[in-house]
N, C-alpha and C positions, 0 to 999 in steps of 0.2 A: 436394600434396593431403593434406589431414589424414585420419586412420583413423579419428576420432571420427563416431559417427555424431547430424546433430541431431535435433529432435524430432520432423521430419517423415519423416525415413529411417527410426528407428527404429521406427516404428509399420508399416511393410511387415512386421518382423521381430515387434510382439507380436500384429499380426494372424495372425501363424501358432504363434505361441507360445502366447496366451491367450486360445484360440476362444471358450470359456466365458466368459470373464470381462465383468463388465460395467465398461465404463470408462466409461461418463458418464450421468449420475444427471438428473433436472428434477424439477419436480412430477409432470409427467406424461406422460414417458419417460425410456425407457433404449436404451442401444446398446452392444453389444458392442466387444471389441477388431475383428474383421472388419466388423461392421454400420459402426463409426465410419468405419473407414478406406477402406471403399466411398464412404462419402458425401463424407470428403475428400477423395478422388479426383477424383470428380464435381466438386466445387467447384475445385478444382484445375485439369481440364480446362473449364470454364466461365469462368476468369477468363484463361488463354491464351486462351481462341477470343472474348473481347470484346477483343484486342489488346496485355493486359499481358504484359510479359516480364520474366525477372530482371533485377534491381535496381530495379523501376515498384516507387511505393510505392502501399498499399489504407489508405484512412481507414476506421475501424470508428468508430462515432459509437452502440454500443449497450448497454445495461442488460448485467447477467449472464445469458447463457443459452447454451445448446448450442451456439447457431451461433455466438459471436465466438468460440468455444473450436476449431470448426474454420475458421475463419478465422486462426487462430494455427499450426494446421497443417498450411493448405494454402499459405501462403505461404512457409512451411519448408519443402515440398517443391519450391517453383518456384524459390526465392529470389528471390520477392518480399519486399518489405519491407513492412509493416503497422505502421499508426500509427494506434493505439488512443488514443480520444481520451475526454476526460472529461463523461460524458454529464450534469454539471452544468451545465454552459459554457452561457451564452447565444451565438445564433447568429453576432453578430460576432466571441467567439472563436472560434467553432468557425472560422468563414470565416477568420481568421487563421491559424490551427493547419494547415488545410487548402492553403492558400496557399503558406504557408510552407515546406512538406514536400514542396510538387512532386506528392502523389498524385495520380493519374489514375483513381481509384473512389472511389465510397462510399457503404457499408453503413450504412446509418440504422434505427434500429425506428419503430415504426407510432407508439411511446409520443413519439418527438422529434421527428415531423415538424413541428409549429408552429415550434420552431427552426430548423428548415432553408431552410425556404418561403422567408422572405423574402430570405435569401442563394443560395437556388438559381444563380440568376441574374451570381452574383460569383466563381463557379469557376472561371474560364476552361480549366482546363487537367483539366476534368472531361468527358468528350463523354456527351450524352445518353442513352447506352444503357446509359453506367456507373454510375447510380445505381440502387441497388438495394433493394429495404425489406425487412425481417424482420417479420412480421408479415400485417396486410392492407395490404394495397400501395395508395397513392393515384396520381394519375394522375403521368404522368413518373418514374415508379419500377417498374423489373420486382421483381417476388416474389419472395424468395428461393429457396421451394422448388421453383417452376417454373427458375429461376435454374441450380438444379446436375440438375434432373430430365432437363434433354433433354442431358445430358452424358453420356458414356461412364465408364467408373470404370477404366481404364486408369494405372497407374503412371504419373506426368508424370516423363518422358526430360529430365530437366536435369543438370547438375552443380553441385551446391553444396556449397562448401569449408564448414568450420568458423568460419573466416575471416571468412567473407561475413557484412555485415549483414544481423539478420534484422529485429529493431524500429527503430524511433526513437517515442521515446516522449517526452512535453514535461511541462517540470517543472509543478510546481502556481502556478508564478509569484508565489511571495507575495512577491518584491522587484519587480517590473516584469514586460516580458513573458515570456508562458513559453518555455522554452528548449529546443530539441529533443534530446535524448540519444541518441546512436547505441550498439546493443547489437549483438554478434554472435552467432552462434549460437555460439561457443567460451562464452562468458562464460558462459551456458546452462547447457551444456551442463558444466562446472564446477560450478556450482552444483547441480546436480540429483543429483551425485554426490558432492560434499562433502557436502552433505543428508543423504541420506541415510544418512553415514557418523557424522556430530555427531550427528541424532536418531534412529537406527536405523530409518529406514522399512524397509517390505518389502510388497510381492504382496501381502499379504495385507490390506493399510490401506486402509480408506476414508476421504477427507480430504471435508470439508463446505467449500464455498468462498461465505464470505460478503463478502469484501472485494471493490471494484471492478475488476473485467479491466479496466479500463486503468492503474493500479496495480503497482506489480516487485514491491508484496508478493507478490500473490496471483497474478500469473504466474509468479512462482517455484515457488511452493506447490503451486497446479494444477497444473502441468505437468510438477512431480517425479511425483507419482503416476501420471498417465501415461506417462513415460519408466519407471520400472519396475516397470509392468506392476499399477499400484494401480487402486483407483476414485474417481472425483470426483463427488460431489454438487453441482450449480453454483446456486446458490441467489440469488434477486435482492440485490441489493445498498441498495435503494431499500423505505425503511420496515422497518426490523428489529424482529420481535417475537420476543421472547425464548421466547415460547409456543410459537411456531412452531421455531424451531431446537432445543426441547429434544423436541417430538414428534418431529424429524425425525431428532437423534440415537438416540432407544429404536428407533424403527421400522428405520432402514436401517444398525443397529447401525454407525456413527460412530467411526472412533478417530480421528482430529486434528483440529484445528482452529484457525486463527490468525484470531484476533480483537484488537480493540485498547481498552483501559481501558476505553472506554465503553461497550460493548457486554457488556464483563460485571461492570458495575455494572448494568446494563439484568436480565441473567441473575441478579442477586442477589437484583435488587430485584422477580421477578417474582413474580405469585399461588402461595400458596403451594401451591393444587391442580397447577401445572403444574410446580412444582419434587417435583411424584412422581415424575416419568417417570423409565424404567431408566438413567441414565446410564453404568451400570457400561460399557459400551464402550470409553467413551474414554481412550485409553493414553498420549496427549501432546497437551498445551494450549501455545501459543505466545501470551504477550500481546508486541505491536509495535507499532509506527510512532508511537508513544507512550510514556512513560516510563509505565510502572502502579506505583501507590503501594503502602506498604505494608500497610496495612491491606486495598486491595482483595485483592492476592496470597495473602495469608493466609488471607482468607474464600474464597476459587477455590478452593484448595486441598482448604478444609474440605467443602465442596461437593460438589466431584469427587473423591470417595476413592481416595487412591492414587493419583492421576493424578502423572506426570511434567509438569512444568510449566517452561516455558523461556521467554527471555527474550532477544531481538536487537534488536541495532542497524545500521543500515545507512543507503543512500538510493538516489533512482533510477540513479544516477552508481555509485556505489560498491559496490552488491551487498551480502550482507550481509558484517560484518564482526568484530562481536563475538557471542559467544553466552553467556550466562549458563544454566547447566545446572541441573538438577534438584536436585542435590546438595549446592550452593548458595544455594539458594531463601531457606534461613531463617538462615544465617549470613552471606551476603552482601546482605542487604535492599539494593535499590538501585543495585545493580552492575549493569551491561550485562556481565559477565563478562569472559574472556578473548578472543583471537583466535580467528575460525573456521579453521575446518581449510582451509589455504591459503593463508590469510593471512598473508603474509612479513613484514609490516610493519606497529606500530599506535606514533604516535609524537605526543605532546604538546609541542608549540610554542608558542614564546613570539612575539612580534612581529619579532624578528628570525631568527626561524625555528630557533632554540636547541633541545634540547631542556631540559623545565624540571623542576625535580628530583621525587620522588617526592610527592603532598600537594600543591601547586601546581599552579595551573590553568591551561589552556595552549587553545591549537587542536588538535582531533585530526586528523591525517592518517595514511593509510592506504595501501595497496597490496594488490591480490593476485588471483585468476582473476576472479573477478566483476566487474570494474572495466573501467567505459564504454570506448570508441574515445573518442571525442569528441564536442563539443557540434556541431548542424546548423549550417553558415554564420557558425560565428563562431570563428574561430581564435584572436583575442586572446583574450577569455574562455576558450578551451579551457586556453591555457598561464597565466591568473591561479589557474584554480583549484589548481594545481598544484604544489608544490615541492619540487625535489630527486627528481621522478619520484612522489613522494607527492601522495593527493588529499585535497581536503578540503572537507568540505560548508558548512562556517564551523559546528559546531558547539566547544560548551568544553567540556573534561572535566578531571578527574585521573585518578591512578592508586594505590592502597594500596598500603601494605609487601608485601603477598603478590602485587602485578603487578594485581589484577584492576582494571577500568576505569571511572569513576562518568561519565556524563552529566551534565555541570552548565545548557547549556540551549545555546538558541542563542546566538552572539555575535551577532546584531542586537537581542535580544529586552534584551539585558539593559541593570536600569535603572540608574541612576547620580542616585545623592540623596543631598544634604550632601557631596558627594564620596566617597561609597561604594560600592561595586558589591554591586547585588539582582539575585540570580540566581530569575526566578518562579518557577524550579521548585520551589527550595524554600520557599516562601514555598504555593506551591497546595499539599504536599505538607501542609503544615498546616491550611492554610485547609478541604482536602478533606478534612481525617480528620473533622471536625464531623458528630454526627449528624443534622446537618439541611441538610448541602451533600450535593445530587448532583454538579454540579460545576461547577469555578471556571476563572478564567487571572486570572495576575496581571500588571498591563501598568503602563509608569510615563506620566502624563501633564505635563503642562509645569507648572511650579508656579515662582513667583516668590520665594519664598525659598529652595525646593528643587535648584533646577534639575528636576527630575521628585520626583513623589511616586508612593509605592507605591500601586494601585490595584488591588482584586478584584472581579472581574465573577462574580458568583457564582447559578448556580441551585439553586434551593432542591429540596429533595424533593416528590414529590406528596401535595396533601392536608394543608397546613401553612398557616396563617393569619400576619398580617404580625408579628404578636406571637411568635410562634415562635420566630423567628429576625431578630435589627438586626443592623446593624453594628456596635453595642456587642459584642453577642455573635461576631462574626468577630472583633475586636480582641483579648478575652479573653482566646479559646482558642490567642490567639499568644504572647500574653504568659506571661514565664519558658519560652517553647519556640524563640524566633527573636529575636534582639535587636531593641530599640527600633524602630531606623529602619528594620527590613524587616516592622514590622505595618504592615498596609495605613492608612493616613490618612484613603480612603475606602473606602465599600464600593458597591458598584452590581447591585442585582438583578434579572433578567433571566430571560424564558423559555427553555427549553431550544431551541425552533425559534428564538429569535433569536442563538442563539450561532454565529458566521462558523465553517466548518471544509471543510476538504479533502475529498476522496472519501472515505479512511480516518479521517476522525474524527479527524484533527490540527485544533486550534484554530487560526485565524487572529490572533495578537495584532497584527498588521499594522494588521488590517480593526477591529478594536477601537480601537486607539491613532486612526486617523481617525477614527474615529465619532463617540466620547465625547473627544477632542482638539478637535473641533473644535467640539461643544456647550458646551463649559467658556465 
């Protein structure tokens, strides 16, 4: 039996620790460390007495809000497992995802019932009193807050290791289907303290949480500030105004927040009456799940005065892994940094699994407390991603004379023309600095003398006419900055709602490469 305690045990302990304290934020409420952990209780004892028991997994199928947050901590107190799913997913995946993971409940909001409806009926291994809705409940759905109300708030008498699974969470699936990833609460519970050791959190932080709970970003992030004893503002994740998050940092004085590229080019580029607001608050900015360019970093910076600014790398699988610190911001442009604190191992591999010398670009594999069990029901795959006990997301990287670490992109992504290898990233990294790109992905498509030609799918800024900006002018601003055969050949211009992307605002070059692949 481990001494660690998870996220669910510990909160008996800040319920007594930080009566005052308010631990979780919305538009319109709040609850203290005691208020919270009354209600997980509740919810706790309401999903025992509909028949789950440790190890039963809970499908959450909901937007950001209060309750998938104690949904996250009442399943840590049962050792239940919860499988937070991507409330983008149309309803055959969800029915797959759902399927697939064995749960026997699920938490839907009022906002994704149309999704659900018509797979109701394909759960088998859901009994009808386990569906639940957050929101106004439609028929075949109890209420949530009728749900944990006729419960008692009674500590739930379990035992749960460190050990013991507490997520399975499923990849974004941009190679085939998504993949289930089993976390335990050690991996956690690692992270939550590495954390706060790399960025110096403390009690005293409020963290603004805009990325999707179902997401390792932002279940990391969230649920460090509550393990020690912080506050969280939980903010929807669906339609971001930048208006809105910089009122919401003056107002409930905000020190962190992990956002990803796109989002604060979104915060750059907002009215200029809304970039008054106080932002003096805020004490650490994290750009992720994203490579942020240089020139965005620069302008954050200038933005948010004084702010410490950092930069990780990681995945769902892997936890996070490198961190690029404050310190380095403006002499290491571009670097995901070094190892995080725990991280025993970050090693670039060549194809036969070599390591490859310093400047050379390789596969990065990794090790260290963050890092998955394994994939759900698929054991081959568990031991391919694997070598030598090192994991690896199929991303490329090198490494500089001074050890620190560059992301060069993914290895599916990258193109090969004339017999060359075009890495997008660098290629967008130019394309983006353009004062008339919001934002780009560079994808290669099938070309007959090329083998693939360089291609940028580029959205323009608002409020700019077709003269503003050709593809003559994307070509340009490459040339003399990237050699010949990595300016893009074409350019393809696009609205921002048509650009494919993840929960977090990762690009789909996948869903690109089909699209426009197969119009050519």
């Amino acid at each position: 039996m481990s001494f660690w305690m998870n996220l669910g045990q510990i909160q008996k302990l800040n319920a007594k620790k930080f009566k005052d304290t308010v631990a979780l934020i919305d538009k319109d409420r709040s609850f203290t460390y005691p208020a919270m952990n009354k209600r997980v209780n509740q919810l706790a004892q309401s999903l025992t007495a509909s028949g789950l028991r440790k190890g039963d997994k809970v499908a959450v199928f909901l937007e950001n809000c209060i309750e998938i947050v104690e949904l996250f901590l009442a399943t840590a107190k049962t050792g239940m497992i919860i499988v937070p799913i991507n409330f983008r997913l149309a309803g055959p995946e969800v029915e797959y995802i759902v399927n697939n993971s064995d749960a026997k409940a699920l938490f839907v909001h009022d906002l994704f019932a149309d999704a659900i409806s018509p797979i109701k009926d394909k759960l088998p291994n859901i009994p009808a009193d386990n569906f639940v809705m957050v929101g106004d409940a439609q028929a075949g759905y109890r209420e949530y807050e009728d749900y944990i109300n006729n419960a008692d708030d009674q500590e739930p008498d379990v035992e749960v290791d460190a050990a013991d699974t507490w997520i399975l969470i499923y990849t974004s699936g941009t190679t085939g289907k998504p993949k289930g990833v089993i976390r335990s609460h050690e991996s956690h519970i690692a992270y939550y303290l590495n954390c706060s050791v790399d960025f110096g959190f403390n009690e005293k932080d409020v963290c603004l949480n805009v990325m999707p709970l179902c997401h390792i970003n932002s279940i990391f992030f969230t649920f460090t500030f509550l393990y020690i004893g912080g506050s969280a503002y939980i903010h929807p994740a669906i339609g971001f105004k930048p208006e809105e998050i910089l009122d919401i940092i003056e107002a409930h004085k905000i020190t962190f927040i992990s956002l990803i590229p796109t989002h604060y080019t979104l915060i750059l580029n907002a009215p200029e009456e809304a970039k008054q607001r106080d932002v003096s608050s805020i004490r650490k900015l994290l750009c992720s799940s994203a490579p942020g360019r240089r020139s965005m970093k620069q302008a954050v910076m200038e933005f948010f005065s004084g702010v410490e600014l950092y930069e990780a790398y990681g995945s769902t699988e892997g936890g996070i892994v490198t961190i690029l610190k404050p310190e380095f911001q403006m002499t290491k442009l571009g670097s995901i940094g070094f190892e995080a604190l725990g991280v025993d191992y970050v090693k670039i591999l060549d194809i036969e699994g070599n390591e490859v010398p310093r400047g050379e670009i390789g596969e990065l594999y990794s090790r260290g407390p963050t890092l998955f069990n394994e994939y759900y029901k698929l054991p081959e795959q568990t031991v391919e991603s694997f070598r030598g006990g090192l994991f690896s997301a199929g991303d490329l990287a090198r490494q500089d004379e001074d050890g620190f670490y560059y992301l060069v992109d993914r290895k599916k992504n990258m193109i090969i023309t004339g017999g060359e290898n075009v890495y997008p990233s660098e290629v967008e990294e130019v394309v983006g600095s353009h004062e008339c790109v919001l934002d780009c992905a560079v994808i290669g498509l099938p070309d007959e003398k090329w083998g693939e030609k360089v291609t940028a799918v580029v959205i323009k800024k608002d409020g700019l006419k077709p003269e503003d900006i050709t593809e003559e002018m994307i070509r340009e601003c490459c040339r003399g900055t990237i050699a010949g055969y990595k300016t893009p050949k074409e350019v393809i211009f696009i609205e921002e709602d048509e650009m494919p992307r993840t929960p977090t605002g990762k690009i789909l070059h996948r869903k690109l490469r089909d699209k426009y692949g197969k119009e050519k």
